[in-house]
C-alpha positions as YAML, in Angstrom:
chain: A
units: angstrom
residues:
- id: 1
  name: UNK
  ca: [-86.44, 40.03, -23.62]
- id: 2
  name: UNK
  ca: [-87.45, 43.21, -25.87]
- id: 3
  name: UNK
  ca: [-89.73, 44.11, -23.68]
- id: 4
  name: UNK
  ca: [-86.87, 44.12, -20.38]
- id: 5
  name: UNK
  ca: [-84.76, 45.92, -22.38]
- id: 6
  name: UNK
  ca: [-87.34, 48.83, -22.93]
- id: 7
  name: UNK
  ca: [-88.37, 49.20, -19.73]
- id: 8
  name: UNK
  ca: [-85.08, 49.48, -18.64]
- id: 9
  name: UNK
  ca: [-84.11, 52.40, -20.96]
- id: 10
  name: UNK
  ca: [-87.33, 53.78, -19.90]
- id: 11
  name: UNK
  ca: [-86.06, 53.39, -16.33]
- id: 12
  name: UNK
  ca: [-82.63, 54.77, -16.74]
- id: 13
  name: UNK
  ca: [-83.78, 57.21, -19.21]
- id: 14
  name: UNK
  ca: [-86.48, 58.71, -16.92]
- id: 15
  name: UNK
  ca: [-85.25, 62.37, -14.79]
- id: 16
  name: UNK
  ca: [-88.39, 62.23, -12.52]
- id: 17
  name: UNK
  ca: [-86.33, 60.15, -10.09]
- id: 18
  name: UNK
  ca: [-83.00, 62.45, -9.94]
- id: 19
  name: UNK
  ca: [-85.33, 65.78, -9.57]
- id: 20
  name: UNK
  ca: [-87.27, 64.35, -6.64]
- id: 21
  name: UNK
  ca: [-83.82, 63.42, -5.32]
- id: 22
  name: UNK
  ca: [-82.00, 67.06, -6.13]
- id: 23
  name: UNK
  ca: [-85.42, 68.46, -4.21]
- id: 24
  name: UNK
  ca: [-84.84, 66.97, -1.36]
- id: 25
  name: UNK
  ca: [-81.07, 67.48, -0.96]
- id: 26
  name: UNK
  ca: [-81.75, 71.13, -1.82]
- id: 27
  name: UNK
  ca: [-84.31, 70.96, 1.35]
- id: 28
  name: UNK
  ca: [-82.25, 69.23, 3.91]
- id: 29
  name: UNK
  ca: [-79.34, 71.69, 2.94]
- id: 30
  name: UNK
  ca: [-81.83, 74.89, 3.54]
- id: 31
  name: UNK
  ca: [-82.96, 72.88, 6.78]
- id: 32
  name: UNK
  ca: [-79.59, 72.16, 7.97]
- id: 33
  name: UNK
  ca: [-78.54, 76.06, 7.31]
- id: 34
  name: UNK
  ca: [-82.19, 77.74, 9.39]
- id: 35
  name: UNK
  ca: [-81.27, 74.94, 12.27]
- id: 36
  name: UNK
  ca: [-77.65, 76.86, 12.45]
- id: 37
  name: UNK
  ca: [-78.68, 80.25, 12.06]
- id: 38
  name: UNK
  ca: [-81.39, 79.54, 14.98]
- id: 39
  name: UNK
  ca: [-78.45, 77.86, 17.09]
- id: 40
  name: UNK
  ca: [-76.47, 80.77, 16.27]
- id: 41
  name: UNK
  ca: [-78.41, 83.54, 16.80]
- id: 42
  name: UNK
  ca: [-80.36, 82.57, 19.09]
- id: 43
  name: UNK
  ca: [-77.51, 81.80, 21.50]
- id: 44
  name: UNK
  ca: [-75.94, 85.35, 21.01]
- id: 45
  name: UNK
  ca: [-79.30, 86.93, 21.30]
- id: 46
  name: UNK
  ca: [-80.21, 85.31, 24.74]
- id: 47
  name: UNK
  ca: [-77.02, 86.06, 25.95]
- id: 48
  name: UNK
  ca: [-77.11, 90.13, 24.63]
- id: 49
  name: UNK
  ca: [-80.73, 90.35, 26.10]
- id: 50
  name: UNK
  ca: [-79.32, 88.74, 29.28]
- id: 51
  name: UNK
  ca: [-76.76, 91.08, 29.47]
- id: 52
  name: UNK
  ca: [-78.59, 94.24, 28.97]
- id: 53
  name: UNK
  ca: [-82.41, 94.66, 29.05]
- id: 54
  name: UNK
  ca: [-84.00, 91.90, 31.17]
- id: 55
  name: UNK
  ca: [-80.86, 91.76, 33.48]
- id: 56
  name: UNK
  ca: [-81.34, 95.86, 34.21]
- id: 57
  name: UNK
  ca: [-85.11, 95.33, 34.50]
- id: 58
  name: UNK
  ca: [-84.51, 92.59, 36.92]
- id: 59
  name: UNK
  ca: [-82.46, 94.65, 38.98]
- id: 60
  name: UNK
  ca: [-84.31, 97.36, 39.75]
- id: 61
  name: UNK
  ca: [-87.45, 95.48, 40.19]
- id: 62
  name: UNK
  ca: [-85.73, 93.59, 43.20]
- id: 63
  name: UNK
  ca: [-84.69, 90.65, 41.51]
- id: 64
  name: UNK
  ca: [-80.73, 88.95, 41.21]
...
């Protein structure tokens, strides 16, 4: 019964566990934020290019 109880403080006393955890919710948040920014800015960049340099190119090569 000693022996239970010592491994469980061990357990419970033991941060390797919560780091790993705090690592990875550290990564999904930094993951979550470079998806946006890509969404974002890549949205408003297609459309500015669109709007301006290929689209004029386009145009005076023959295209519509």
């Amino acid at each position: 019964m000693k022996a239970i109880v010592n491994s469980l403080r061990r357990f419970l006393g033991s941060t390797d566990g919560a780091t790993a955890i705090e690592c990875a919710v550290i990564l999904s948040m930094i993951v979550v934020v470079c998806l946006f920014a890509i969404e974002f800015f890549g949205t408003s960049t297609s459309t500015t290019m669109k709007n301006t340099t290929f689209h004029n190119v386009s145009n005076n090569i023959g295209g519509k």
